[in-house]
NUTOR-450534 format. One record per atom (N, C-alpha, C): z negated, x, y; residue in one letter; residue number from 0; atom name. Coordinates in nm, 3 decimals. Each point is the difference from the previous one (the first is absolute). Layout:
<atoms>
+---------+---------+---------+--------+-----+-------+
:      zz :      xx :      yy : residu : num : atome :
+---------+---------+---------+--------+-----+-------+
:       Z :       X :       Y :      A : NUM :    CA :
...
+---------+---------+---------+--------+-----+-------+
</atoms>
This chain:
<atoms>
+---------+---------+---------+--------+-----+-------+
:      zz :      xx :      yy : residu : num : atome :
+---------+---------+---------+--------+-----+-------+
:  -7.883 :  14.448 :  10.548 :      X :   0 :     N :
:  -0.019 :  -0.119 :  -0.081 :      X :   0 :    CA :
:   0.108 :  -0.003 :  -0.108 :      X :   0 :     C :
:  -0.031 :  -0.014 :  -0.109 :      X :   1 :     N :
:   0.092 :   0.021 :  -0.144 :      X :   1 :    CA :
:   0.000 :  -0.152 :   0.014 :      X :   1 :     C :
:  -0.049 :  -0.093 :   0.001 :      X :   2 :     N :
:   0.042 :  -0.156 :  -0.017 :      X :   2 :    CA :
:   0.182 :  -0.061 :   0.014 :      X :   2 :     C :
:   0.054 :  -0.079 :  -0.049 :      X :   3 :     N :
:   0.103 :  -0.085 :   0.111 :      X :   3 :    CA :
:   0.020 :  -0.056 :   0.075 :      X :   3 :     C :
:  -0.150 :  -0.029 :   0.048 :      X :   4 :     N :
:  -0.037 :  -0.120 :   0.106 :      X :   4 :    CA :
:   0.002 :   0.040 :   0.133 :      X :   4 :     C :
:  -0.002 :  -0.077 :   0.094 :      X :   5 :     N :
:  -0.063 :   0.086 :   0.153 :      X :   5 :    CA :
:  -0.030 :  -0.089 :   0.047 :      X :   5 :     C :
:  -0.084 :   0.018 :   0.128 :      X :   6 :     N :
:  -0.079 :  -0.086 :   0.106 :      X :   6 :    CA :
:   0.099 :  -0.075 :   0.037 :      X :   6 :     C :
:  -0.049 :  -0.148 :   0.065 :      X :   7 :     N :
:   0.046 :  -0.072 :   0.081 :      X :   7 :    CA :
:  -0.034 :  -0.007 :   0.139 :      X :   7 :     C :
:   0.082 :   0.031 :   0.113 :      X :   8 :     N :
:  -0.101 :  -0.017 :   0.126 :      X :   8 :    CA :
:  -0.037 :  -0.129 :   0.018 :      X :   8 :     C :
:   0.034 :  -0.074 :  -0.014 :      X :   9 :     N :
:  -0.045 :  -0.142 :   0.017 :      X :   9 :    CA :
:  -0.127 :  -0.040 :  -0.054 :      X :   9 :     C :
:  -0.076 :   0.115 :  -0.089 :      X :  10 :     N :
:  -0.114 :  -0.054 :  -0.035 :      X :  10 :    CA :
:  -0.089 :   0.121 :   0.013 :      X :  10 :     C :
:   0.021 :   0.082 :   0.134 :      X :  11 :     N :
:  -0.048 :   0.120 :   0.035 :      X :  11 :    CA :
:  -0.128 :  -0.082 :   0.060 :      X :  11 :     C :
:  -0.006 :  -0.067 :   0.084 :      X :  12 :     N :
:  -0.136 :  -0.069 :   0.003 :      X :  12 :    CA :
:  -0.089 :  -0.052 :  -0.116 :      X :  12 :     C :
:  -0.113 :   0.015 :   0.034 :      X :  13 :     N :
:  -0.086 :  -0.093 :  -0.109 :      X :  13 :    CA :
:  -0.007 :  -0.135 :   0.020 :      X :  13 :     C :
:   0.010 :  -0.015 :   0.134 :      X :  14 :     N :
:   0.039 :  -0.160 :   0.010 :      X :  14 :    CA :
:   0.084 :  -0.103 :  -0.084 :      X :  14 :     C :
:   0.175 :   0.040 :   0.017 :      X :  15 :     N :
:   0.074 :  -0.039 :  -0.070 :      X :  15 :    CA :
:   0.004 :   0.037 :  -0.155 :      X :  15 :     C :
:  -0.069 :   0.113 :  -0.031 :      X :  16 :     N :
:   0.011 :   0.030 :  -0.179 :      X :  16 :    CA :
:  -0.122 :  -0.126 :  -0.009 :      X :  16 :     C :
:  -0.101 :  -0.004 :   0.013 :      X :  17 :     N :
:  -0.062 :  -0.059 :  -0.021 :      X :  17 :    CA :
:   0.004 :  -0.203 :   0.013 :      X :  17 :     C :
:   0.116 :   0.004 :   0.061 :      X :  18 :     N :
:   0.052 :  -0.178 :   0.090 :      X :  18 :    CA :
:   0.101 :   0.030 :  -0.178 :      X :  18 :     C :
:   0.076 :   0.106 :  -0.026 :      X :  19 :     N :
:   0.105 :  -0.004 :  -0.122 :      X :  19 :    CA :
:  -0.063 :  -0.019 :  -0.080 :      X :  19 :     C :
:  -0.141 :   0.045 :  -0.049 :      X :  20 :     N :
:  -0.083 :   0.026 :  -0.139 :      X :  20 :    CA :
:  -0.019 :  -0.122 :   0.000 :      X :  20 :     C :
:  -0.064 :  -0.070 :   0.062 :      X :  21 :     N :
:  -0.082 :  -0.170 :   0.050 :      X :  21 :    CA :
:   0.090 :  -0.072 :  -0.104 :      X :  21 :     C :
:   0.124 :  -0.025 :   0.127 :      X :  22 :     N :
:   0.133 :  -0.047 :  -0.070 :      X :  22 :    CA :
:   0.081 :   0.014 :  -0.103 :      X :  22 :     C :
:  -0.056 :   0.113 :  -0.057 :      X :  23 :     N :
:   0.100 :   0.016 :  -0.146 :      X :  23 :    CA :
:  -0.098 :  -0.108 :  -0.105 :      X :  23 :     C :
:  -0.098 :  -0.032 :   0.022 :      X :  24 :     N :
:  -0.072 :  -0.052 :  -0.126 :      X :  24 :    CA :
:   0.011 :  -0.137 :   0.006 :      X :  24 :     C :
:   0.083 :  -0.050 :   0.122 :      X :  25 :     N :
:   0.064 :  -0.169 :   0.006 :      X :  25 :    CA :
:   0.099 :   0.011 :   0.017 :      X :  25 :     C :
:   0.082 :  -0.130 :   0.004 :      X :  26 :     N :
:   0.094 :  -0.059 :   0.021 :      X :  26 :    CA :
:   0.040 :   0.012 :   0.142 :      X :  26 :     C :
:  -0.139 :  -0.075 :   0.072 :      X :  27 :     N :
:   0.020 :   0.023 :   0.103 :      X :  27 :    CA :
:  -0.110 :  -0.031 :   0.101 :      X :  27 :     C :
:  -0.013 :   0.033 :   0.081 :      X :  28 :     N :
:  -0.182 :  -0.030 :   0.098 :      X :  28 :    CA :
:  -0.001 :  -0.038 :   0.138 :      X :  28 :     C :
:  -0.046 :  -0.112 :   0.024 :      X :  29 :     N :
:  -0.053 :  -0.030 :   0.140 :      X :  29 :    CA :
:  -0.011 :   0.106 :   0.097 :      X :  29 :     C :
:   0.038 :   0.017 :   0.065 :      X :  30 :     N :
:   0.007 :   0.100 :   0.176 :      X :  30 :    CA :
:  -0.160 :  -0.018 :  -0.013 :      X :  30 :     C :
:  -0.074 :  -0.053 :   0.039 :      X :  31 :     N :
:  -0.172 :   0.031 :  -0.004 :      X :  31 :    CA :
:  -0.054 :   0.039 :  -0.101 :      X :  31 :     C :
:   0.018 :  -0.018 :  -0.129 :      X :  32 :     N :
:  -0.074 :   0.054 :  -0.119 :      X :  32 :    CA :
:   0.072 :   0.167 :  -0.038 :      X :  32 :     C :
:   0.135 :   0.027 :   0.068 :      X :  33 :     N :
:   0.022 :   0.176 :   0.028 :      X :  33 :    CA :
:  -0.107 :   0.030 :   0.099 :      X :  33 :     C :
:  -0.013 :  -0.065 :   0.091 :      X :  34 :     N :
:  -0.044 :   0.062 :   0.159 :      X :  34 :    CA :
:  -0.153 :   0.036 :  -0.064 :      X :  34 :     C :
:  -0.080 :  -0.106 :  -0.095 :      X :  35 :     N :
:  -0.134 :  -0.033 :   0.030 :      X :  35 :    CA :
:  -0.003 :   0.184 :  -0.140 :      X :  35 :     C :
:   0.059 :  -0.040 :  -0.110 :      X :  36 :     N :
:   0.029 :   0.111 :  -0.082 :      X :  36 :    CA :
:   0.002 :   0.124 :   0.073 :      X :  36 :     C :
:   0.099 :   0.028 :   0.083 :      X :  37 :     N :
:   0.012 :   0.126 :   0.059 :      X :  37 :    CA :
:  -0.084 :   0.066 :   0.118 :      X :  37 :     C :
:  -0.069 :  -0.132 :   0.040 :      X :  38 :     N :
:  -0.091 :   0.013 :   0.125 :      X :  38 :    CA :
:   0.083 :   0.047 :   0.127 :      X :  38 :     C :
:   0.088 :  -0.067 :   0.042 :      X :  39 :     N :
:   0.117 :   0.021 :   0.105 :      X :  39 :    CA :
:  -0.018 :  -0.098 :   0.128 :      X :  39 :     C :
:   0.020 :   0.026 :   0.055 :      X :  40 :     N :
:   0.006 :  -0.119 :   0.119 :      X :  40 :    CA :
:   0.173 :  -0.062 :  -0.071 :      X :  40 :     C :
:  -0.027 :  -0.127 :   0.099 :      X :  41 :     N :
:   0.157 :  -0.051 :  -0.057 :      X :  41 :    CA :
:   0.116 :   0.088 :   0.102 :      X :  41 :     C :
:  -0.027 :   0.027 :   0.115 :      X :  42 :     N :
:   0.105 :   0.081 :   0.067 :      X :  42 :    CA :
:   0.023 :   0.147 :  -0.112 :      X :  42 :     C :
:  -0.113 :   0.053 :  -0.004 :      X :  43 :     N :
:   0.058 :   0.103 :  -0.147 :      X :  43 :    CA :
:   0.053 :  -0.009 :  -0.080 :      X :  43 :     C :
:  -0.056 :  -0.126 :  -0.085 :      X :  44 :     N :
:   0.123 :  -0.006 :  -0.080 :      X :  44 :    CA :
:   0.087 :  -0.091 :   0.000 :      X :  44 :     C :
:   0.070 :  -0.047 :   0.147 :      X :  45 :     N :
:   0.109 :  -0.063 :   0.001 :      X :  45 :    CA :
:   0.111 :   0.145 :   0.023 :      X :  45 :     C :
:  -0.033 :   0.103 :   0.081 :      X :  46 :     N :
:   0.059 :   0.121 :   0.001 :      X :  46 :    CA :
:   0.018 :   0.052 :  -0.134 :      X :  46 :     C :
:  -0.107 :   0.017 :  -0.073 :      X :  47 :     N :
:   0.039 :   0.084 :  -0.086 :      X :  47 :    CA :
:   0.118 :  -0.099 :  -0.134 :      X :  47 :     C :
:  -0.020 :  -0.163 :   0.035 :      X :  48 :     N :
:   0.077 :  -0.086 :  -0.103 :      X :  48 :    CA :
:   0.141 :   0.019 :   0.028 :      X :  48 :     C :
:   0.030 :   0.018 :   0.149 :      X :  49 :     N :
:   0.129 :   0.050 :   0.087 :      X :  49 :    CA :
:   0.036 :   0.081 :  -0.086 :      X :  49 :     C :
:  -0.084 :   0.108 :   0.007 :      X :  50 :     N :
:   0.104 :   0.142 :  -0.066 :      X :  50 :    CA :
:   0.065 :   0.026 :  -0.143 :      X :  50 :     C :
:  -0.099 :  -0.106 :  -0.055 :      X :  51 :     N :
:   0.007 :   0.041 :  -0.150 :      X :  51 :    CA :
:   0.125 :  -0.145 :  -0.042 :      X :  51 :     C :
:  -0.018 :  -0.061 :   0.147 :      X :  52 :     N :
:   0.145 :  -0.155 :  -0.062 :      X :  52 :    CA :
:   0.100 :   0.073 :   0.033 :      X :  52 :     C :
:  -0.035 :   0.082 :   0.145 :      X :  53 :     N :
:   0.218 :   0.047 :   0.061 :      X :  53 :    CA :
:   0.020 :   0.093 :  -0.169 :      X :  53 :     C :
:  -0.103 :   0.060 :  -0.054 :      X :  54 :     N :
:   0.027 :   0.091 :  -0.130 :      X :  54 :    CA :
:   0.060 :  -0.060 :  -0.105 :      X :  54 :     C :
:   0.022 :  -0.178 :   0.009 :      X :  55 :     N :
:  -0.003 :  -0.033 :  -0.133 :      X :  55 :    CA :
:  -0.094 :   0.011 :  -0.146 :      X :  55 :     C :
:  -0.098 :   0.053 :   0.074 :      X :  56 :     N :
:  -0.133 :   0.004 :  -0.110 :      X :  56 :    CA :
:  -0.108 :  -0.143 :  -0.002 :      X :  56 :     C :
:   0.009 :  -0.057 :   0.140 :      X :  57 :     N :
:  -0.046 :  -0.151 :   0.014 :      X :  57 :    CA :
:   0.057 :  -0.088 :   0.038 :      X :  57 :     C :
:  -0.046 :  -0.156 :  -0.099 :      X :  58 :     N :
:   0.071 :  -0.086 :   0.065 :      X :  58 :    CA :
:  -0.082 :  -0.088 :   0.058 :      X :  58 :     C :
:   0.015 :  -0.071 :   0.085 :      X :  59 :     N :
:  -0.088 :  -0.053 :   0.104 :      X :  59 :    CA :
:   0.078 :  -0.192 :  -0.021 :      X :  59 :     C :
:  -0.093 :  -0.057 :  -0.061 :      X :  60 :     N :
:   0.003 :  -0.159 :   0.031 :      X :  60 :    CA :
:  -0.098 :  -0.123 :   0.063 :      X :  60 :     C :
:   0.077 :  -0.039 :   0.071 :      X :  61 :     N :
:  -0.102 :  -0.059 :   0.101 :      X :  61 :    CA :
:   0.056 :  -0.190 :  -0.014 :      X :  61 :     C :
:  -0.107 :  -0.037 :  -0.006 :      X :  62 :     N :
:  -0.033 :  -0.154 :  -0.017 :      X :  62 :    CA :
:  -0.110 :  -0.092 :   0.086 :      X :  62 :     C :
:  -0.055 :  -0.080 :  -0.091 :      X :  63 :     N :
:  -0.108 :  -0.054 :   0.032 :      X :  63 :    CA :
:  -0.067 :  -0.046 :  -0.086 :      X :  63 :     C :
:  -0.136 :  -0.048 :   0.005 :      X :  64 :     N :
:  -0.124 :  -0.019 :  -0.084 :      X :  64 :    CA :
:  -0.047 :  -0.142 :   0.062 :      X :  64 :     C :
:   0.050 :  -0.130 :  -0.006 :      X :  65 :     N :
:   0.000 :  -0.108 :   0.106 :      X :  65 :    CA :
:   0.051 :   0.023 :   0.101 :      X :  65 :     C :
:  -0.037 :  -0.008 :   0.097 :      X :  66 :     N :
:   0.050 :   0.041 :   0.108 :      X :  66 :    CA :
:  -0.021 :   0.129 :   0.093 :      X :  66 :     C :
:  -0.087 :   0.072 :  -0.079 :      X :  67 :     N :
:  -0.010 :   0.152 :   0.028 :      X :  67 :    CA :
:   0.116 :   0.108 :  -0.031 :      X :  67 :     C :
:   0.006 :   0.145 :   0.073 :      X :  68 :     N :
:   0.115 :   0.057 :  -0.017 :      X :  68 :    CA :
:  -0.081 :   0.073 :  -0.119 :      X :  68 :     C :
:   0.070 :   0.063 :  -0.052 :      X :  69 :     N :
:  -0.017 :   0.099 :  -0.092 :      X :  69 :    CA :
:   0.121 :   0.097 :  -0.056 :      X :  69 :     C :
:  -0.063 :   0.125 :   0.020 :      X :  70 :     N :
:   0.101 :   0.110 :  -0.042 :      X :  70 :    CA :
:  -0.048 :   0.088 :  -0.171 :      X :  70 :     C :
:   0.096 :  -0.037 :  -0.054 :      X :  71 :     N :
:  -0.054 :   0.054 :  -0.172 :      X :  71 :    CA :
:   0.078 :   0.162 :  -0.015 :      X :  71 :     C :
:  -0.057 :   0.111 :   0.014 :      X :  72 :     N :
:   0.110 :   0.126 :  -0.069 :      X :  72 :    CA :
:  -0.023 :   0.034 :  -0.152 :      X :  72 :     C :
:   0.117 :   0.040 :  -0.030 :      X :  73 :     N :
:   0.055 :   0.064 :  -0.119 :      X :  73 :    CA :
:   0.040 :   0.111 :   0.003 :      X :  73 :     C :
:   0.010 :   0.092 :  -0.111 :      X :  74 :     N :
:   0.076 :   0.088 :  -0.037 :      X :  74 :    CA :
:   0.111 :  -0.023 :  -0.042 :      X :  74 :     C :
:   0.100 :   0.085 :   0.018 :      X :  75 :     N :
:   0.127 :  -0.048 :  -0.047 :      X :  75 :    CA :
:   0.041 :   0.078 :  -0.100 :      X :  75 :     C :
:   0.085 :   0.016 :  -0.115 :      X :  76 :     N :
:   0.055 :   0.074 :  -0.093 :      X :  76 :    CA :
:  -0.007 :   0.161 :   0.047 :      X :  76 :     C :
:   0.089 :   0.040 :   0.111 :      X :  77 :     N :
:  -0.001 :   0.106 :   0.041 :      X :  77 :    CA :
:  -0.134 :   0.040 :   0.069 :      X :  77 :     C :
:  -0.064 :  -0.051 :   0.053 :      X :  78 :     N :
:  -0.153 :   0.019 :   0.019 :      X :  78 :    CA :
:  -0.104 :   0.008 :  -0.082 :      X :  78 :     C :
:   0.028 :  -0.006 :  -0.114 :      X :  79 :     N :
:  -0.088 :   0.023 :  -0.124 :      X :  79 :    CA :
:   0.034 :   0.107 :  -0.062 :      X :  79 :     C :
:   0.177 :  -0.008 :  -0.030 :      X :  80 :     N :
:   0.018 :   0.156 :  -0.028 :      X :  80 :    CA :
:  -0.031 :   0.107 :   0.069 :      X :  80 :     C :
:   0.000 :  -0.008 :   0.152 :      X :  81 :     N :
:  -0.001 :   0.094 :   0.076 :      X :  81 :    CA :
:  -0.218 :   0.075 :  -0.002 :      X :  81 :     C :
:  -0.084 :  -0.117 :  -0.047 :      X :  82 :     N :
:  -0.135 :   0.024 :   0.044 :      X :  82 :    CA :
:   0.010 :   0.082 :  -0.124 :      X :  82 :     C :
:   0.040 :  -0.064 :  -0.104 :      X :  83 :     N :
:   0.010 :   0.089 :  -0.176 :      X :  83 :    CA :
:   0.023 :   0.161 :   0.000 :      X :  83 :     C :
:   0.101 :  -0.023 :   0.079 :      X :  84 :     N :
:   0.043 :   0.126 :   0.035 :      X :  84 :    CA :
:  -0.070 :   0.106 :   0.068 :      X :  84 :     C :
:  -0.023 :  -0.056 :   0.140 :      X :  85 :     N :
:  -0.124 :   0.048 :   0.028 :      X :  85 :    CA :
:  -0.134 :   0.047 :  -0.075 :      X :  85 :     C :
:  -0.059 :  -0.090 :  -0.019 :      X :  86 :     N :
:  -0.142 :   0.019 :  -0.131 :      X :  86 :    CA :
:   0.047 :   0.100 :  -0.072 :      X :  86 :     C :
:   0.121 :   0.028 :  -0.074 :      X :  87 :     N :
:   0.041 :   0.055 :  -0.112 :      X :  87 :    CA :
:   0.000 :   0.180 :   0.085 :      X :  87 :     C :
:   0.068 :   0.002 :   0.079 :      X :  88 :     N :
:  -0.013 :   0.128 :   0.139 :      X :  88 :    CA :
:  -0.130 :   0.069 :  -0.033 :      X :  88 :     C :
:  -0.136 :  -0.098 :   0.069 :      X :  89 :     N :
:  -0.125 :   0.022 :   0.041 :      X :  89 :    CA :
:  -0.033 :   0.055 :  -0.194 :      X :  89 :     C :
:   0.010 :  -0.095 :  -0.068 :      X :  90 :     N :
:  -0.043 :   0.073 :  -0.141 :      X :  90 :    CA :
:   0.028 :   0.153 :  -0.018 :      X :  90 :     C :
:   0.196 :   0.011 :   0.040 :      X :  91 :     N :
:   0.020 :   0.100 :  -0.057 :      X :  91 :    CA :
:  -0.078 :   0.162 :   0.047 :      X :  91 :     C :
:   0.006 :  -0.108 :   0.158 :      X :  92 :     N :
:  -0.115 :   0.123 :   0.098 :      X :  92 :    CA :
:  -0.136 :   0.057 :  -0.073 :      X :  92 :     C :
:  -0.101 :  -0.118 :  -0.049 :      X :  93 :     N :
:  -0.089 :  -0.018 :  -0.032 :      X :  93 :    CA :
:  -0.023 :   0.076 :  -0.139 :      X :  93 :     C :
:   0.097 :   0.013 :  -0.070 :      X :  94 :     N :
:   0.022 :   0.047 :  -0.152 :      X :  94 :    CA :
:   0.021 :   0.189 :   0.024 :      X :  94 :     C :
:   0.085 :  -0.014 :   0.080 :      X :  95 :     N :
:   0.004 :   0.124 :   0.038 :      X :  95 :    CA :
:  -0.070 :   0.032 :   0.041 :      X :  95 :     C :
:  -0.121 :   0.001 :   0.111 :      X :  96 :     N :
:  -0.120 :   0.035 :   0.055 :      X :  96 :    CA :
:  -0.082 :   0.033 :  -0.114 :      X :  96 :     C :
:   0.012 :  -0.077 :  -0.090 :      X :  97 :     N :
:  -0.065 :   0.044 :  -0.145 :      X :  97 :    CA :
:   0.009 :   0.114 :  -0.074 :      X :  97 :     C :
:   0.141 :  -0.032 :  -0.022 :      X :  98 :     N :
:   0.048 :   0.106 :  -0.040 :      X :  98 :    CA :
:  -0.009 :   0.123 :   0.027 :      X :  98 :     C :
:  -0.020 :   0.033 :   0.134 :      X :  99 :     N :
:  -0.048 :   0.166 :   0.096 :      X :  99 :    CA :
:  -0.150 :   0.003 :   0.017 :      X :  99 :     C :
:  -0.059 :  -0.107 :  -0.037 :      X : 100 :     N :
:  -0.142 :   0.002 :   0.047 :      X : 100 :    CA :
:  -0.064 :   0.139 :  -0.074 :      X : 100 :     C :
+---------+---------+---------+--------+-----+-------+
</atoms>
């Protein structure tokens, strides 16, 4: 790979690249409207929200909606750079595959 970029393991699943992609295009999203998006059970992606918060790539805020709980995630600064980065990886892969084709 000639690129500067490289993979992230944290988004070696399609699960979580795909919970990051969701999330990069808000601010920030309801715990059910990722789950219903990603088609996850909520135990999936409360695991996979785990990995990517101990990473500092999510931030996890939890409230209420009346008197309902509610959990909203975000991306965080370094979690946006880090998916960029990523994506930017997969291109350089992708460009190059071209390139030898």
């Amino acid at each position: 790979m000639t690129g500067e970029h490289s993979l992230d393991d944290a988004f070696r699943t399609a699960n979580r690249l795909r919970m990051a992609a969701f999330l990069s295009g808000c601010d920030e999203a309801e715990f059910r409207a990722v789950q219903e998006y990603c088609g996850l059970s909520a135990s999936n992606l409360s695991k996979n929200v785990s990995a990517l918060d101990e990473l500092g790539y999510l931030a996890v805020r939890k409230g209420h909606v009346g008197k309902v709980p509610r959990t909203w995630l975000a991306l965080t600064d370094q979690g946006r750079k880090a998916l960029l980065g990523h994506l930017a990886a997969l291109q350089d892969i992708a460009d190059s595959a071209a390139r030898h084709a």
